[in-house]
Every structure is written in structure tokens, then in C-alpha cells.
C-alpha positions as CSV (number, residue, x, y, z in Angstrom):
1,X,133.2,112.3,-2.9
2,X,130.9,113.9,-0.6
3,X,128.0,116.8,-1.3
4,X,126.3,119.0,1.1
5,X,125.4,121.9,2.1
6,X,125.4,124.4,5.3
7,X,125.0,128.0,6.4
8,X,128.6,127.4,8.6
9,X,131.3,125.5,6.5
10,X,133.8,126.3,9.1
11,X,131.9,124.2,11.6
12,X,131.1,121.4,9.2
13,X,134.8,120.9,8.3
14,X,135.4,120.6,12.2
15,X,132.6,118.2,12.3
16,X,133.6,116.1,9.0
17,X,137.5,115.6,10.7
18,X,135.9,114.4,14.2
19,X,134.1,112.1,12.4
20,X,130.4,114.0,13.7
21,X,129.6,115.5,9.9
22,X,127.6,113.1,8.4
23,X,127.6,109.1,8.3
24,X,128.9,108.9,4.7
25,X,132.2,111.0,5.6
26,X,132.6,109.2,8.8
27,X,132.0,106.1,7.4
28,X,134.3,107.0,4.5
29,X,136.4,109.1,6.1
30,X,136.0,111.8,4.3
31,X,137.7,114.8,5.4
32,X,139.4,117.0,3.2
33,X,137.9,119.8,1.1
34,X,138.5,120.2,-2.6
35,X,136.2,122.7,-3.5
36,X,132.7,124.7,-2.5
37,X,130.7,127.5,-3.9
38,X,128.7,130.1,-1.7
39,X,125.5,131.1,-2.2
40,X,123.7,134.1,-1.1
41,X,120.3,132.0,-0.5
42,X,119.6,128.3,1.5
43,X,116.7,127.3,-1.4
44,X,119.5,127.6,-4.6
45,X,122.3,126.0,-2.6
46,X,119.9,123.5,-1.7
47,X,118.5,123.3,-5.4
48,X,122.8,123.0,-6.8
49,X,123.5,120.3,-4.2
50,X,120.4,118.3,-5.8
51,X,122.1,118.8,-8.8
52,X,125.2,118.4,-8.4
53,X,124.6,115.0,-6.9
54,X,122.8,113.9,-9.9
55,X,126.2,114.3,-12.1
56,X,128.5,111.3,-13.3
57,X,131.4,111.7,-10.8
58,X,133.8,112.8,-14.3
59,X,131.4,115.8,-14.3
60,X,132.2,116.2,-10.7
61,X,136.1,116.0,-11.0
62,X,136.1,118.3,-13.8
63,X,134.0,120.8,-11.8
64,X,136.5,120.7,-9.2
65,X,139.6,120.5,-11.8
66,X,138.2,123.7,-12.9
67,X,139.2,126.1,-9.9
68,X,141.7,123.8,-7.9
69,X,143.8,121.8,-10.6
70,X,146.4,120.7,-8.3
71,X,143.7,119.4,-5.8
72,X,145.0,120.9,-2.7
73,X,142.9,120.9,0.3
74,X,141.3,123.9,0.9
75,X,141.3,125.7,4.9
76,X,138.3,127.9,6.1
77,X,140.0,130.4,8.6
């Protein structure tokens, strides 16, 4: 399971699946997106991704459980 953040997620999806997002997800080959949140300023999405990376991975997959039961990967158009 991967956490980040960006100001273009539609140009960090097409990075994770050439395997040019990050090492993790190219090392894991991590490509597919199960869930996000937006955020109106850098400094809180910054501040949730700190925290959210702090969480027990359950915490994690009930978060995404939450808005995307059946765990379909999500597109950005």
C-alpha cells in the first residue's frame, strides 16, 4: 500500500504505471488506485499523508473500505 501526495494525480498515476512514480511502487509495482482525498491546501495534505502513514494497515483498509467497498480501481480523466 502506497501513500503520497501531489498537486497533479493525473500525472502521478501515469508515472506510478511507467514505473517513474516513486521507488516503492516501482519496486512493488504498485499501480492501481483505490482511493484519495483532495485537499484545498499542500501543508494539510502534507500533514494527512504523515498521518495516515502512521496508521496500522487495518486502519488503512477500513479507510478505503469506507468509500470503495468493492475495491475497484479508480481512473482520473
Amino acid at each position: 500500500m502506497y501513500i503520497g501526495y501531489t498537486d497533479n494525480l493525473s500525472k502521478r498515476l501515469k508515472q506510478h504505471k511507467s514505473g517513474t512514480g516513486s521507488v516503492f511502487t516501482k519496486r512493488y509495482n504498485v499501480s492501481e488506485m483505490l482511493f484519495f482525498e483532495s485537499f484545498d491546501e499542500m501543508k494539510i495534505a502534507k500533514d494527512r499523508e504523515k498521518k495516515l502513514k502512521n496508521w496500522h494497515s487495518v486502519w488503512k483498509w477500513d479507510l478505503i473500505n469506507e468509500s470503495n467497498p468493492d475495491l475497484k480501481t479508480l481512473e482520473i480523466i
